[in-house]
N, CA, C and O atoms as a DFTB+ gen file, in Angstrom:
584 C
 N C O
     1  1      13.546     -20.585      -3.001
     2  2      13.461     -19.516      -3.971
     3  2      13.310     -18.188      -3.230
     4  3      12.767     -18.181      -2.125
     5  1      13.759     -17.078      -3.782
     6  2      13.963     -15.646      -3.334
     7  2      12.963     -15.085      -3.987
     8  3      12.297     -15.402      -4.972
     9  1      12.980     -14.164      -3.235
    10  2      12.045     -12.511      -4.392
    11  2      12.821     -11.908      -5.392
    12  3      12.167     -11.469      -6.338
    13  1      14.178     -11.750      -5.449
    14  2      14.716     -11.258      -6.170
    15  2      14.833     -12.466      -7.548
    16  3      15.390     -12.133      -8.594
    17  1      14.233     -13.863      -7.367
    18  2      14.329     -14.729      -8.269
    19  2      13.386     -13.959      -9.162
    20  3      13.746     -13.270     -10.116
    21  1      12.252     -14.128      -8.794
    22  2      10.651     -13.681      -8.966
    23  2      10.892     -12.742      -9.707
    24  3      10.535     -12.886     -10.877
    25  1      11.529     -11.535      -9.345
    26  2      11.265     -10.589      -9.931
    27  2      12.384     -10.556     -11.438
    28  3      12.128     -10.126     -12.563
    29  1      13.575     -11.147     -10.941
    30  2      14.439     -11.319     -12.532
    31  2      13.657     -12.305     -13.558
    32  3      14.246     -12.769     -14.534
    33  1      12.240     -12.609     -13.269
    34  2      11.158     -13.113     -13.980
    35  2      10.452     -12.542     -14.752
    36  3      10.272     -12.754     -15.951
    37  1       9.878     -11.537     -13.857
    38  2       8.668     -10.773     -13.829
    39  2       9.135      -9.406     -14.371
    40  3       8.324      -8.880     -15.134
    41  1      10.289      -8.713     -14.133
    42  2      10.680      -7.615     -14.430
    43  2      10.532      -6.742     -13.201
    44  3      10.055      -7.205     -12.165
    45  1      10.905      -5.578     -13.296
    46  2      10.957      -5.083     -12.209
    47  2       9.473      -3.328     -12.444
    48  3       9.326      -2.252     -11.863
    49  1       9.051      -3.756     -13.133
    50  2       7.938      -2.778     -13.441
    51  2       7.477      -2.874     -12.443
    52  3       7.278      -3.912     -11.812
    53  1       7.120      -1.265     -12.006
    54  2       5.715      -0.995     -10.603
    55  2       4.995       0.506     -11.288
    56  3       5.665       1.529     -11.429
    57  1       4.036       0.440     -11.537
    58  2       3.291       1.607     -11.476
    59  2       2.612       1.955     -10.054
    60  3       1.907       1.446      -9.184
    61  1       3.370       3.309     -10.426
    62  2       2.805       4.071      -9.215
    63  2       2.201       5.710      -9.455
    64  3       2.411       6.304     -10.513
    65  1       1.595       6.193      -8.553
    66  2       0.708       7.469      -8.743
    67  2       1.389       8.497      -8.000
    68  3       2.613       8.373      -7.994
    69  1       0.899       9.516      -7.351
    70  2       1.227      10.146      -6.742
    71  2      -0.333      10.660      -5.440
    72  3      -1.521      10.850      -5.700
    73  1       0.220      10.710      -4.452
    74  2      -0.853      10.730      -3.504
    75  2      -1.743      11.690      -3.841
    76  3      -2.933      11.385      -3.754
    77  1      -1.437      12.841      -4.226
    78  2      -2.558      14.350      -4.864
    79  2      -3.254      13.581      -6.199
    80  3      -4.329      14.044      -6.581
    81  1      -2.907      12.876      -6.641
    82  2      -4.247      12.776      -8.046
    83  2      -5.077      12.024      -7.409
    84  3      -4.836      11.453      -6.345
    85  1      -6.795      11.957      -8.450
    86  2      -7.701      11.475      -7.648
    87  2      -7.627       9.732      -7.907
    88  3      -6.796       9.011      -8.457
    89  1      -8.761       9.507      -7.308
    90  2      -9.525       7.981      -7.643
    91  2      -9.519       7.944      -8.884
    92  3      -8.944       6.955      -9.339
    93  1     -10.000       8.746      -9.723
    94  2     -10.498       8.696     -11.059
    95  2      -9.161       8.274     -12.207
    96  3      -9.148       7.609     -13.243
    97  1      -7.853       9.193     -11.265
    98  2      -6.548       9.433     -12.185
    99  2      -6.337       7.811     -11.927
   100  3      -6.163       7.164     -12.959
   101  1      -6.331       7.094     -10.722
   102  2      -5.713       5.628     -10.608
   103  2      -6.499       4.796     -11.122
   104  3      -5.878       3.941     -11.754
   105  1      -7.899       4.627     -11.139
   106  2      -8.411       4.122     -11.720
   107  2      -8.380       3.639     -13.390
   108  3      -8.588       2.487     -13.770
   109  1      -8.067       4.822     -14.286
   110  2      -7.398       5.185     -15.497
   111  2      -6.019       4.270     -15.509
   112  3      -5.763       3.625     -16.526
   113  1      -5.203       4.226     -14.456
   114  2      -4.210       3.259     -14.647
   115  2      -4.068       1.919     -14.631
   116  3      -3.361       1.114     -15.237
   117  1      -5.329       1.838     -13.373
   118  2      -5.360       0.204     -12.879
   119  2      -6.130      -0.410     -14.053
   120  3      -5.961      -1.607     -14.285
   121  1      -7.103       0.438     -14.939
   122  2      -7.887      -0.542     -15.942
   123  2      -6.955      -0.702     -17.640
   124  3      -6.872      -1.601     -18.478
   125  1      -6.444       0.556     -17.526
   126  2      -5.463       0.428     -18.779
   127  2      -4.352      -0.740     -18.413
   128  3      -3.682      -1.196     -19.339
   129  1      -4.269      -0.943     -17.853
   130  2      -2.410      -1.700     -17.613
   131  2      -2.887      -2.994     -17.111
   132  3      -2.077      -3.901     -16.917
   133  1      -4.607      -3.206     -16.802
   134  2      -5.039      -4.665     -16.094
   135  2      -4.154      -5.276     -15.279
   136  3      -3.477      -6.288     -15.461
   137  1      -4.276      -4.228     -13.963
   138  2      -3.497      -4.341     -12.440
   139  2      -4.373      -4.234     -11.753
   140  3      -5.555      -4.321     -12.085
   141  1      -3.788      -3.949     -10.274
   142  2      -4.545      -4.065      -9.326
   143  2      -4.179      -3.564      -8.090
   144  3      -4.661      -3.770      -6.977
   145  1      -3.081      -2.745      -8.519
   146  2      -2.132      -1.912      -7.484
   147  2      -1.126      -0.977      -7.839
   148  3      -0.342      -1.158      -8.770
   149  1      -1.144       0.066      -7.070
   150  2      -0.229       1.403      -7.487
   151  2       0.638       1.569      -6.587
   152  3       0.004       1.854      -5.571
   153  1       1.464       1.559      -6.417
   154  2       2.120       2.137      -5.024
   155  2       2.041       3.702      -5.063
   156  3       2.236       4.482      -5.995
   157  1       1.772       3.864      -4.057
   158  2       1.591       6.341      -3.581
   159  2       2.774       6.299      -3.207
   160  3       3.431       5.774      -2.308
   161  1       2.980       7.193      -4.385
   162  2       4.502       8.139      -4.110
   163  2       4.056       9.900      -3.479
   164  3       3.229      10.626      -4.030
   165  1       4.688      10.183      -2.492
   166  2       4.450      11.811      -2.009
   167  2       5.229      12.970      -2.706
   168  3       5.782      12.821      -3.796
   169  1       5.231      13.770      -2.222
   170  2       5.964      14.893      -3.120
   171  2       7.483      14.522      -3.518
   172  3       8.042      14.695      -4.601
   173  1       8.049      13.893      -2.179
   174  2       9.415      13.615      -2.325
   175  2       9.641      12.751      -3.009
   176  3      10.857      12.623      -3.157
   177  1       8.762      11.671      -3.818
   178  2       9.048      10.754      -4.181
   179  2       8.849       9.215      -3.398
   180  3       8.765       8.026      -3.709
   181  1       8.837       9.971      -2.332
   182  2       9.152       8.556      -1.288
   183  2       7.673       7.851      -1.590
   184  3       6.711       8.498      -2.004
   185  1       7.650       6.605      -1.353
   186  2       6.459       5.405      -1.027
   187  2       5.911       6.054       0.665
   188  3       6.479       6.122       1.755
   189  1       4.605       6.427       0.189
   190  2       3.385       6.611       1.308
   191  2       2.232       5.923       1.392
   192  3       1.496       5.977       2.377
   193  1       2.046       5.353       0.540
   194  2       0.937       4.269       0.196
   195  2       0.711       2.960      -0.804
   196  3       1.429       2.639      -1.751
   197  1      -0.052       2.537      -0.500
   198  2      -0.505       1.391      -1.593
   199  2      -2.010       1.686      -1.978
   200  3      -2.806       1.643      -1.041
   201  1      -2.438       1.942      -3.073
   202  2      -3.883       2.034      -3.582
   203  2      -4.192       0.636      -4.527
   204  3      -3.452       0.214      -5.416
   205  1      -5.395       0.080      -4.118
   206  2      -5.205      -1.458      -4.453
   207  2      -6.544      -1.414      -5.109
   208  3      -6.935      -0.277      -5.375
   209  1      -7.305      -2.368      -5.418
   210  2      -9.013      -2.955      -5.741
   211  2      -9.513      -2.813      -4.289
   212  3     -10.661      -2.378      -4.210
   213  1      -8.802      -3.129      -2.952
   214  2      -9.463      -3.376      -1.827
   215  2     -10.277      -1.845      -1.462
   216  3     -11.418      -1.616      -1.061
   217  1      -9.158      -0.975      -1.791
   218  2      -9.600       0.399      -1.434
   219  2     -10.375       0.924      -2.196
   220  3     -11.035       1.784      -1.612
   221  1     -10.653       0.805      -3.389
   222  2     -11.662       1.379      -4.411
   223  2     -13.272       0.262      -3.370
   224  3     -14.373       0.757      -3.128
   225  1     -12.852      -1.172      -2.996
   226  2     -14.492      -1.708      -2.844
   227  2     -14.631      -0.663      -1.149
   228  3     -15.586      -0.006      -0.735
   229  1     -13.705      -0.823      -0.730
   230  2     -14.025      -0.208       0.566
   231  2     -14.682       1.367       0.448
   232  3     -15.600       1.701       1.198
   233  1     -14.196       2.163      -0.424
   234  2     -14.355       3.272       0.013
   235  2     -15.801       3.646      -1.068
   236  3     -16.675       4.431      -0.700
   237  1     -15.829       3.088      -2.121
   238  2     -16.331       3.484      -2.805
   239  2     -18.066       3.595      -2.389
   240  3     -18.741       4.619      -2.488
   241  1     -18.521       2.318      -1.932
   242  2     -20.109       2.497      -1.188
   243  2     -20.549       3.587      -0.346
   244  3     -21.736       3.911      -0.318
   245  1     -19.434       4.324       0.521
   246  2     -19.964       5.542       1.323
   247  2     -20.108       6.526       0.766
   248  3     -20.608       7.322       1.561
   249  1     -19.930       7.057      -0.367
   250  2     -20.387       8.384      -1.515
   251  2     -20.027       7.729      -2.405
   252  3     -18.839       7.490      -2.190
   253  1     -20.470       7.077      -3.701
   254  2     -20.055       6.959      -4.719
   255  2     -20.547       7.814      -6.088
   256  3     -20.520       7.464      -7.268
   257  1     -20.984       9.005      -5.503
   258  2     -21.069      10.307      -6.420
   259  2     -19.958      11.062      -6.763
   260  3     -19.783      11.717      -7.790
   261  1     -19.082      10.885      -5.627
   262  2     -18.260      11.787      -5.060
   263  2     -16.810      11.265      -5.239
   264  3     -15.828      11.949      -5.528
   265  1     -16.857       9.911      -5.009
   266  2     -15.744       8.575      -4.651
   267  2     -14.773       8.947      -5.735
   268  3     -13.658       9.298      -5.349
   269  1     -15.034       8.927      -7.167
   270  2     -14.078       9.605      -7.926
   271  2     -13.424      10.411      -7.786
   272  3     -12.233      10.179      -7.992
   273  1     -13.762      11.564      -7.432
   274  2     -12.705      12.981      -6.919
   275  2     -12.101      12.950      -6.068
   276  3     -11.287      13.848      -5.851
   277  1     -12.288      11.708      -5.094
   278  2     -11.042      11.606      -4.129
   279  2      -9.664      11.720      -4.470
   280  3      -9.227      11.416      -5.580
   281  1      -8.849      12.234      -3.356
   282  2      -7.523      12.256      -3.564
   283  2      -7.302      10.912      -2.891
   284  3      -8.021      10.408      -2.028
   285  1      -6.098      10.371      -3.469
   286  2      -5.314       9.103      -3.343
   287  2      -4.831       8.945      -1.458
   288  3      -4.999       8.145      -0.538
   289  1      -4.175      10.252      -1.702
   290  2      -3.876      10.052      -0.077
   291  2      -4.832       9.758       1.035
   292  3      -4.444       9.173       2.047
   293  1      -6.276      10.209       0.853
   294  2      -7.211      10.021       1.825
   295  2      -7.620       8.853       1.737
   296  3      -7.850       8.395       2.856
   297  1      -7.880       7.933       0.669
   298  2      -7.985       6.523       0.726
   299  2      -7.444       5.258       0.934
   300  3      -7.905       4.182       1.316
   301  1      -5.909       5.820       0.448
   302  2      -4.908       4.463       0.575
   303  2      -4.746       3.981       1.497
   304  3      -5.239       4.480       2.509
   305  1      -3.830       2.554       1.590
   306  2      -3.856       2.202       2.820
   307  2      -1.958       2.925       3.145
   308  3      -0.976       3.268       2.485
   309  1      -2.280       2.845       4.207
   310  2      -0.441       3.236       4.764
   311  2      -0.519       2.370       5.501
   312  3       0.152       2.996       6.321
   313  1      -0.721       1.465       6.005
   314  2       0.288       0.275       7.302
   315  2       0.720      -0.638       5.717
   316  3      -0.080      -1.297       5.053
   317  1       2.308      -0.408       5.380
   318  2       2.672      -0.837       4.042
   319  2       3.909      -2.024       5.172
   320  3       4.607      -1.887       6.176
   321  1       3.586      -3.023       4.281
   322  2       5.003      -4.090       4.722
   323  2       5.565      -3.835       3.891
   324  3       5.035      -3.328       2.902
   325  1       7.087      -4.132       3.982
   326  2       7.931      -4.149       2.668
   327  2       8.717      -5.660       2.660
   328  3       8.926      -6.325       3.675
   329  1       9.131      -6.072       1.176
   330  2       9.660      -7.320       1.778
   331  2      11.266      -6.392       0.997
   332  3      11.273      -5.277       0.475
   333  1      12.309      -7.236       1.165
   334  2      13.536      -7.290       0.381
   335  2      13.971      -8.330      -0.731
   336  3      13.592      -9.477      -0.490
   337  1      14.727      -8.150      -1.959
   338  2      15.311      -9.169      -2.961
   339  2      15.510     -10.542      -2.102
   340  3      15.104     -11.556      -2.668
   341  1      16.021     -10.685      -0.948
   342  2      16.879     -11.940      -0.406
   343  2      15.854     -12.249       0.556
   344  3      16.226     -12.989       1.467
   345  1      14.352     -11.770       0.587
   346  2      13.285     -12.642       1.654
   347  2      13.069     -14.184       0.587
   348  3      13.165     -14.248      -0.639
   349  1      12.788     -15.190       1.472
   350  2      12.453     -16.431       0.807
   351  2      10.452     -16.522       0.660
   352  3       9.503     -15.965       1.211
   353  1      10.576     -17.181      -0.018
   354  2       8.819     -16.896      -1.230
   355  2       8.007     -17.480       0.195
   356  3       6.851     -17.199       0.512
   357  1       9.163     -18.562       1.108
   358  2       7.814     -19.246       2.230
   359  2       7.515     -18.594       3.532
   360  3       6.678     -18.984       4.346
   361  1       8.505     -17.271       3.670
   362  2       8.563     -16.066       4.685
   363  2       7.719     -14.790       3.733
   364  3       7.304     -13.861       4.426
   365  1       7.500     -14.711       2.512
   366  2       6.648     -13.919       1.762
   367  2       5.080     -14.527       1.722
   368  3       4.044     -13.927       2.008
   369  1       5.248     -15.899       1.278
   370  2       3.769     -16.602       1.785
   371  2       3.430     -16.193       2.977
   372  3       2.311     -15.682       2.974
   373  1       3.949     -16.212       4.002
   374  2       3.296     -16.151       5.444
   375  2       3.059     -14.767       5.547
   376  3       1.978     -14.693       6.132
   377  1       3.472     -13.595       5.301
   378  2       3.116     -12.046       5.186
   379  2       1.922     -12.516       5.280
   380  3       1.101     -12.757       6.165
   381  1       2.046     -12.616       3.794
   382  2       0.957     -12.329       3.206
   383  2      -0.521     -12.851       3.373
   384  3      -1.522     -12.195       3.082
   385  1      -0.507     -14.267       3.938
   386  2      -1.575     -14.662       4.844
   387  2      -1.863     -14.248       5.867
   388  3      -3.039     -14.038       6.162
   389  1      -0.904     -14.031       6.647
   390  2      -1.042     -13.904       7.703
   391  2      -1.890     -12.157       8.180
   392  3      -2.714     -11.928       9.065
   393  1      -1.187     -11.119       7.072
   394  2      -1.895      -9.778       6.719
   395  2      -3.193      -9.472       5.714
   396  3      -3.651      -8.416       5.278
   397  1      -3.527     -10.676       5.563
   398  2      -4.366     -10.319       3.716
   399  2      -4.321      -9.690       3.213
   400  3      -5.128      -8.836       2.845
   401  1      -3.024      -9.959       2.950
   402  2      -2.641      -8.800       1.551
   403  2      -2.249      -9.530       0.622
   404  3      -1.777     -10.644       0.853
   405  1      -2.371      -9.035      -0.610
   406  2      -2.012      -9.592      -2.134
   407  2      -0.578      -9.460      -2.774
   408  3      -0.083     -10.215      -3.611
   409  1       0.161      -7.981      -2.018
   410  2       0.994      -7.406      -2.686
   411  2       1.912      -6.861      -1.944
   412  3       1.458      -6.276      -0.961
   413  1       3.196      -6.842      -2.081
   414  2       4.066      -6.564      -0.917
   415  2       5.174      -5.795      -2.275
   416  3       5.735      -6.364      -3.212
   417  1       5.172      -4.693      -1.984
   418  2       6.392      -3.942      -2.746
   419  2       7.991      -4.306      -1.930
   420  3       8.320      -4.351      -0.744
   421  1       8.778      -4.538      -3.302
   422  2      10.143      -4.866      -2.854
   423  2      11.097      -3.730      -2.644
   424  3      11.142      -2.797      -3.447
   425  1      11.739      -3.779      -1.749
   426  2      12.885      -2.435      -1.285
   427  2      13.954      -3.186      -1.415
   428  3      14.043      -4.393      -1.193
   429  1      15.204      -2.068      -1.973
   430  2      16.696      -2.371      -1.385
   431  2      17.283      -1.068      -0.987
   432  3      17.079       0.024      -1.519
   433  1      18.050      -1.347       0.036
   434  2      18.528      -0.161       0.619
   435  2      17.347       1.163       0.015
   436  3      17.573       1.975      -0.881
   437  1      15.997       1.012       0.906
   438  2      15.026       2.168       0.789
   439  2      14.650       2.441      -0.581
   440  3      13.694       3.196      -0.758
   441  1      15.251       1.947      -1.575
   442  2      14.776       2.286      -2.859
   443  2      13.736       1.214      -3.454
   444  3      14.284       0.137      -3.219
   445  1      12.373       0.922      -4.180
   446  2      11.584       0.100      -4.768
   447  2      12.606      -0.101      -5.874
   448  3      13.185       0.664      -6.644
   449  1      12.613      -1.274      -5.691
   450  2      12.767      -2.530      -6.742
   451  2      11.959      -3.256      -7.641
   452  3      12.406      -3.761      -8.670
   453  1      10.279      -3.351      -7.130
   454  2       9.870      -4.255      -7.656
   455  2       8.335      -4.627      -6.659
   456  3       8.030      -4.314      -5.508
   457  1       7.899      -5.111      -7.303
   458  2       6.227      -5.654      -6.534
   459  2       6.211      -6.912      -6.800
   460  3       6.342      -7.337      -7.949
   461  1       6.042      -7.693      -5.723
   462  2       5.174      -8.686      -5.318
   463  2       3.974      -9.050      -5.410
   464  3       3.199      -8.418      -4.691
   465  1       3.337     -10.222      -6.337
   466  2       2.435     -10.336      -5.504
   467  2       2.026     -11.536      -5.595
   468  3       2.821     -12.330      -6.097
   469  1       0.581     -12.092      -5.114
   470  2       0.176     -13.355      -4.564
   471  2       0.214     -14.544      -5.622
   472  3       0.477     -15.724      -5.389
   473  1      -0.227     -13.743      -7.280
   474  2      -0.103     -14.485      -8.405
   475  2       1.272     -14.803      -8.675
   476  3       1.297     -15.873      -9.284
   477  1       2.564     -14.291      -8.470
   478  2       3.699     -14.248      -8.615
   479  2       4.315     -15.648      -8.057
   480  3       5.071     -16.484      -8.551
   481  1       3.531     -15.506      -6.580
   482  2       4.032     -16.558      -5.419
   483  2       3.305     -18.072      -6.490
   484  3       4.038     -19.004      -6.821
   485  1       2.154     -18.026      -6.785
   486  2       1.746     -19.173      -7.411
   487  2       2.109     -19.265      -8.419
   488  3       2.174     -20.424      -8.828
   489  1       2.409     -18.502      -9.083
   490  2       3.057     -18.832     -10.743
   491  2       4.503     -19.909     -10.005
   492  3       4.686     -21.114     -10.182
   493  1       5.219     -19.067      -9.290
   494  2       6.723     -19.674      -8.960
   495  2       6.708     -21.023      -7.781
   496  3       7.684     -21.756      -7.625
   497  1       5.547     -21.154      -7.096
   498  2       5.188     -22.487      -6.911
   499  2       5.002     -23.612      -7.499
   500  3       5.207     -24.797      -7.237
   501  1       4.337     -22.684      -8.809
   502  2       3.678     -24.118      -9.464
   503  2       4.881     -24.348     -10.625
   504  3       4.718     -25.486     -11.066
   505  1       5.920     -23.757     -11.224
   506  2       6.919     -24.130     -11.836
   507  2       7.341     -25.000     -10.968
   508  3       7.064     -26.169     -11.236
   509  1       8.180     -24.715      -9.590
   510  2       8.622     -25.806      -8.443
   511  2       8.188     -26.849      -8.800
   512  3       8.699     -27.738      -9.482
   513  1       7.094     -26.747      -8.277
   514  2       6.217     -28.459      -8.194
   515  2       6.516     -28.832      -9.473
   516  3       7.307     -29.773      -9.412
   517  1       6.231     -28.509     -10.730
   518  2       6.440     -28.833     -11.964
   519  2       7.802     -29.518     -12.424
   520  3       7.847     -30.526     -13.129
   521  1       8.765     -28.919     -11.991
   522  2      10.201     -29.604     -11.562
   523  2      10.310     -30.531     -10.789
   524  3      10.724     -31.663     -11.036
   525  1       9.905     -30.054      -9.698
   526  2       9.910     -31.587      -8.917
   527  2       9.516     -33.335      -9.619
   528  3       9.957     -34.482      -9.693
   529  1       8.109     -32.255     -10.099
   530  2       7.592     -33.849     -10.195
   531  2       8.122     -34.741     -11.556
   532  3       8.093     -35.968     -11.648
   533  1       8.724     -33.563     -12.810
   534  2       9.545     -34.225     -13.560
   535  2      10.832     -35.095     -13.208
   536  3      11.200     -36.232     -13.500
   537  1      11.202     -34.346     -12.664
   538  2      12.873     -35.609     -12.119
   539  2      12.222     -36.520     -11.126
   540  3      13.077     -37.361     -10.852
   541  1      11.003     -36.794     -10.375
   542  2      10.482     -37.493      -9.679
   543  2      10.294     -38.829     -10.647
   544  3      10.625     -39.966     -10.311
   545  1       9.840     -38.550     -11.606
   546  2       8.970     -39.270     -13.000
   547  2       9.847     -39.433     -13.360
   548  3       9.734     -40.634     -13.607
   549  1      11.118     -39.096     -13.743
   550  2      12.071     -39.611     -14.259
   551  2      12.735     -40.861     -13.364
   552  3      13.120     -42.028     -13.438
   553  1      12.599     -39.898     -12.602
   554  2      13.367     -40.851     -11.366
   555  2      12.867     -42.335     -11.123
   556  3      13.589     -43.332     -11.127
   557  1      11.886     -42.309     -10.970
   558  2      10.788     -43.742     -11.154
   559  2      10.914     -44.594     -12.103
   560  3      11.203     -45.786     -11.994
   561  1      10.682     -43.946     -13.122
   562  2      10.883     -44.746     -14.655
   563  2      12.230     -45.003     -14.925
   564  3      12.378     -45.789     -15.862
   565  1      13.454     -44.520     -14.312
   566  2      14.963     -44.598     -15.003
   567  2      14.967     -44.242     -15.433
   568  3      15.542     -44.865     -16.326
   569  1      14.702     -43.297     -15.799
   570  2      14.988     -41.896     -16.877
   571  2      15.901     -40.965     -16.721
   572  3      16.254     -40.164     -17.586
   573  1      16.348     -41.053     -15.499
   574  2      17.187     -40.037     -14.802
   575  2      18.499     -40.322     -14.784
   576  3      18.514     -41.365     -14.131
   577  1      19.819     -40.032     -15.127
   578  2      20.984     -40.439     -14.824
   579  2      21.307     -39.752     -14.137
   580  3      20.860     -38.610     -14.031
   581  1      22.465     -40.408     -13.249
   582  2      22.380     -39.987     -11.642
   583  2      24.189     -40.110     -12.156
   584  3      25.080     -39.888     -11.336
């Protein structure tokens, strides 16, 4: 299975912010829309960041008087992987363990397509297996015409 499977699933929705609004503005998004990631867009538009849950627990304990009025850009993370439509889900599994990360935004030719993420990979695992093990069960019982 591909990413580009995943996502002709999932849709290709990504909310994203812009690096100048604060904590407070993403926050407003991540609880309305019950997410857990924005991708930072910069002036040009382009992808400069990812603002996630990780970065709100990280940053938030060192001033959290203050932690709200942050701007996006000073918190996010920027070391961003990207995957593509035609990466396979068991070269997207390994990212993603291998980085602990949850969420990998999809590119084609430089443009976002689409987000990834870890629930995505298990939703489309566990259909797999679910297939499998039906024609397995069939298969056993003669149920199956071959």
């Amino acid at each position: 299975m591909k990413v580009k499977d995943i996502l002709k699933n999932k849709g290709p929705e990504v909310f994203t912010i812009s690096e100048e609004k604060t904590v407070a503005d993403a926050l407003k998004i991540l609880v309305s829309n019950n997410i857990g990631v924005l991708i930072v867009l910069n002036n040009d538009a382009k992808i400069s960041g990812i603002f996630s849950e990780r970065d709100v627990v990280k940053n938030a304990y060192s001033n959290p008087e203050e932690f709200i009025n942050y701007k996006i850009k000073d918190i996010m993370s920027t070391n961003i992987i990207f995957v593509e439509p035609e990466d396979d889900i068991e070269y997207i599994e390994s990212v993603m363990t291998n980085n602990h990360i949850r969420h990998l935004p999809v590119v084609s030719n430089k443009i976002l397509v689409g987000l990834i993420s870890i629930g995505d990979i298990v939703k489309s695992s566990r259909t797999i297996t679910q297939t499998e093990n039906k024609y397995l069960m069939d298969y056993i019982s003669g149920n199956l015409v071959i």
